[in-house]
C-alpha positions in Angstrom: 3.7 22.5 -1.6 2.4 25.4 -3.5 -1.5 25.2 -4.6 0.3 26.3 -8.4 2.6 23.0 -7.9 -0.2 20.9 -6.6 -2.7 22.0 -9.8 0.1 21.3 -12.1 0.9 18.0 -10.6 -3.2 17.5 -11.0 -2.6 18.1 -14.3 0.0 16.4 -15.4 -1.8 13.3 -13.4 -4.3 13.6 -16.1 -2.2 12.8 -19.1 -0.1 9.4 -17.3 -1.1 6.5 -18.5 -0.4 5.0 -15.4 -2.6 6.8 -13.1 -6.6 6.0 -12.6 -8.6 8.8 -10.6 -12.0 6.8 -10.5 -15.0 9.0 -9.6 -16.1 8.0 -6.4 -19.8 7.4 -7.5 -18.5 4.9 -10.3 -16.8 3.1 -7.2 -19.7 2.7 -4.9 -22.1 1.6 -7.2 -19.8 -1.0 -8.7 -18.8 0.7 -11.8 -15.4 0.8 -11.8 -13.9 -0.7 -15.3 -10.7 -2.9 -13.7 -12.6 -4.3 -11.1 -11.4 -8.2 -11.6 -9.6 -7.4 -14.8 -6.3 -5.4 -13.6 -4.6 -8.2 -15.3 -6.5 -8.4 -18.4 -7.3 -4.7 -19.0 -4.4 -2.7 -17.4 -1.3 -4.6 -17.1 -2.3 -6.9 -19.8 -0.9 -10.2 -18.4 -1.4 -12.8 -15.3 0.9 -11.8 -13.3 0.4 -11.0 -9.1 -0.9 -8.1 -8.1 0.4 -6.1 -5.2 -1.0 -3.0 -3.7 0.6 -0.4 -0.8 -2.3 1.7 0.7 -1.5 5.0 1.7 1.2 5.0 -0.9 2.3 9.0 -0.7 4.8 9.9 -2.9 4.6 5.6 -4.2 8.4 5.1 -3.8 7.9 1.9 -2.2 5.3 1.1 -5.1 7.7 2.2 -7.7 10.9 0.7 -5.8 9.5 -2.9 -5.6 8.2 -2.5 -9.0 11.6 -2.5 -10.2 12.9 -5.0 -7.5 10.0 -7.4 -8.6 9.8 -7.3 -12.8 7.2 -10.5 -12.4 4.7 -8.8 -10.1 2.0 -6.0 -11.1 2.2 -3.0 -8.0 -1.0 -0.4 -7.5 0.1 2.5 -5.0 -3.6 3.9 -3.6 -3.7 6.9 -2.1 -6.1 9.8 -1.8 -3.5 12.8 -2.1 -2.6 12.5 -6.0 -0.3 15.7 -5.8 2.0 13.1 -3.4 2.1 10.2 -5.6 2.8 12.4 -8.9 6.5 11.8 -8.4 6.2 8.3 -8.2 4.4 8.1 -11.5 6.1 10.6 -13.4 9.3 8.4 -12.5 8.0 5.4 -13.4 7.4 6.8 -16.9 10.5 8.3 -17.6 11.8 5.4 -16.5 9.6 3.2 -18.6 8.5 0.7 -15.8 5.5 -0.8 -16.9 4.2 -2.8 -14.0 3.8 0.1 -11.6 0.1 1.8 -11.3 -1.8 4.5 -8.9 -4.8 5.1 -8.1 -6.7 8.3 -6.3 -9.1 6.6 -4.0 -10.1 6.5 -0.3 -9.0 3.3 1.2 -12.5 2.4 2.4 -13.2 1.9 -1.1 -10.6 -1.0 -2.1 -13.3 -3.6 -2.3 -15.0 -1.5 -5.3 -11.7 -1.4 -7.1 -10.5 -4.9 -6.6 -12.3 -8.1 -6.4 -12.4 -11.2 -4.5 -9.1 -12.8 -4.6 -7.9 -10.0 -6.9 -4.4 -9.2 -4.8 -2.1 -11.2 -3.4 -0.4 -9.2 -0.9 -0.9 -5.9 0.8 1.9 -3.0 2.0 1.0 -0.7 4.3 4.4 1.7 4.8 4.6 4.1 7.5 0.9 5.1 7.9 -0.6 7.7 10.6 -0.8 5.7 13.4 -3.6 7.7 15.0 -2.8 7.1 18.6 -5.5 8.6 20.3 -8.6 6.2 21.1 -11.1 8.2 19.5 -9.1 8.0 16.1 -8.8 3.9 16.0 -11.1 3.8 13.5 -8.8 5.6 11.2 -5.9 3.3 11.6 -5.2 1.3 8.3 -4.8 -1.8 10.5 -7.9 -2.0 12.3 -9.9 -5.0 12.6 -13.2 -3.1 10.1 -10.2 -2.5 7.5 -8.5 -6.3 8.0 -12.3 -7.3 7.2 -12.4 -5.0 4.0 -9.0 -6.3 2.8 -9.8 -10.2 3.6 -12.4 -9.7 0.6 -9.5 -9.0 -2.0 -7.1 -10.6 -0.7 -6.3 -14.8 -2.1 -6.2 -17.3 0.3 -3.4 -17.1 2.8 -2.4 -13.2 1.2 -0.1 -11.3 3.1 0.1 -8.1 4.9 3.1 -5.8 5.5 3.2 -3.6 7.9 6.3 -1.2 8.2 6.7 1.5 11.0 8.5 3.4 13.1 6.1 3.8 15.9 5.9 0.9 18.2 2.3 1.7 19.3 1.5 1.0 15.8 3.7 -2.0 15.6 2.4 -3.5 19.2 -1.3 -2.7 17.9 -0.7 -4.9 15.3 0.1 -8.1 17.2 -2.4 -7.8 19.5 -4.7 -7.9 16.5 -3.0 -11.0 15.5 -3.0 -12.5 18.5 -6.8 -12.0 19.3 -8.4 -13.4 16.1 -8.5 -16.5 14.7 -7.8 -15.7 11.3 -4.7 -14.0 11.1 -1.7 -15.7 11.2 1.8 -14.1 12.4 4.9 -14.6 9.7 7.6 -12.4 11.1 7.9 -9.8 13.6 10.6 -7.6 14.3 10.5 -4.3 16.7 14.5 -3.1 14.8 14.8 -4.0 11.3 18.0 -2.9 10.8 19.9 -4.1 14.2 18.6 -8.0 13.5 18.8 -10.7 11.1 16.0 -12.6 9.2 14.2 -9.6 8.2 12.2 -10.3 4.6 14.5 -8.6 2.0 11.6 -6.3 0.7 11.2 -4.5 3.9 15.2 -3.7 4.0 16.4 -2.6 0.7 14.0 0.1 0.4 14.4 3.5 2.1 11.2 6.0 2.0 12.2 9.5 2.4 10.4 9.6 5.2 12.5 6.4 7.1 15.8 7.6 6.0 14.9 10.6 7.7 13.7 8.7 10.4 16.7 6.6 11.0 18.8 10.0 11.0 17.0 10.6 13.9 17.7 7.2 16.0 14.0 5.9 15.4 13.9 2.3 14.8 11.7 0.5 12.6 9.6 -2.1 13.2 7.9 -4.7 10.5 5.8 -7.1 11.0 4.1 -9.6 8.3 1.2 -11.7 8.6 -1.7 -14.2 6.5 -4.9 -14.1 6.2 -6.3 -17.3 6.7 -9.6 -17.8 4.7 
């Protein structure tokens, strides 16, 4: 992408209604206006909230948004050139219960509170393979910790991948604590059965591409227990 497209796309980002760029000095000193009232101040009802971390160009966000009328989705990500598209759709499209926000992921706890969410997507992230880099995957045990604390009791996590280092990461996680709880696994989405609905009728750009090329994809869902 062009640096003209990306500092129109800024731009633009500006003037939606449904994007929030917080300042990251509001976030780490606690001063970030929806903390605990997404419901009341932005989306302006009670419903769940849902978040995908990492969101890039938020077409899961904005797909299950439309899938899920009854059910308020954030898409965070720290590249708001990517998820431009995703809320420029959902305003032409009117759908109201579809957000984004610019942020760093280690900052969720500062823009959700305790109990705030009620389930978490994490779609096709980085899976930083080398050792010196674990501390950068989105599923490590310091960002489980950071999630627990805005999560309700017994929230979910989705994790959907098509790297199986990622994907056997993930269980091992599982299997080693205490306080994670394994819902569903499955290392081929689309050769099996019993796969949650949510992680099959929506296509990313990137996983169409990726099932051109043969790749399978892996899911696996889980609960916090707290």
């Amino acid at each position: 992408m062009g640096s003209k497209n990306k500092l129109k796309r800024f731009k633009e980002n500006l003037s939606f209604k449904n994007v929030i760029q917080p300042k990251r000095e509001k976030l780490i000193v606690n001063d970030f206006e929806y903390k605990g009232k997404w419901g009341q101040l932005f989306f302006k009802n009670n419903n769940p909230i849902v978040i995908e971390l990492g969101c890039g160009k938020g077409e899961y966000s904005l797909e299950l948004a439309k899938l899920n009328p009854g059910i308020n989705f954030i898409g965070i990500d720290i590249k708001g050139a990517r998820f431009w598209r995703g809320a420029k759709t959902a305003i032409d499209n009117e759908i109201a219960n579809v957000a984004f926000v610019r942020s760093q992921i280690e900052l969720i706890d500062k823009i959700f509170s305790e109990n705030e969410v009620s389930e978490i997507w994490i779609t096709f992230p980085d899976p930083q393979i080398k050792f010196k880099r674990e501390k950068h995957r989105l599923i490590n045990l310091n960002f489980i910790e950071l999630y627990m604390k805005i999560l309700i009791p017994n929230g979910i996590i989705n994790l959907k991948t098509d790297s199986e280092f990622l994907h056997g990461y993930m269980l091992g996680l599982i299997k080693s604590t205490d306080f994670l709880e394994l819902i569903y696994s499955n290392h081929n989405i689309y050769n099996n059965s019993g796969t949650p609905k949510n992680a099959l009728s929506i296509q990313t750009f990137y996983e169409s591409k990726f099932l051109k090329q043969g790749k399978p994809i892996t899911f696996v869902n889980f609960r916090i227990i707290k």
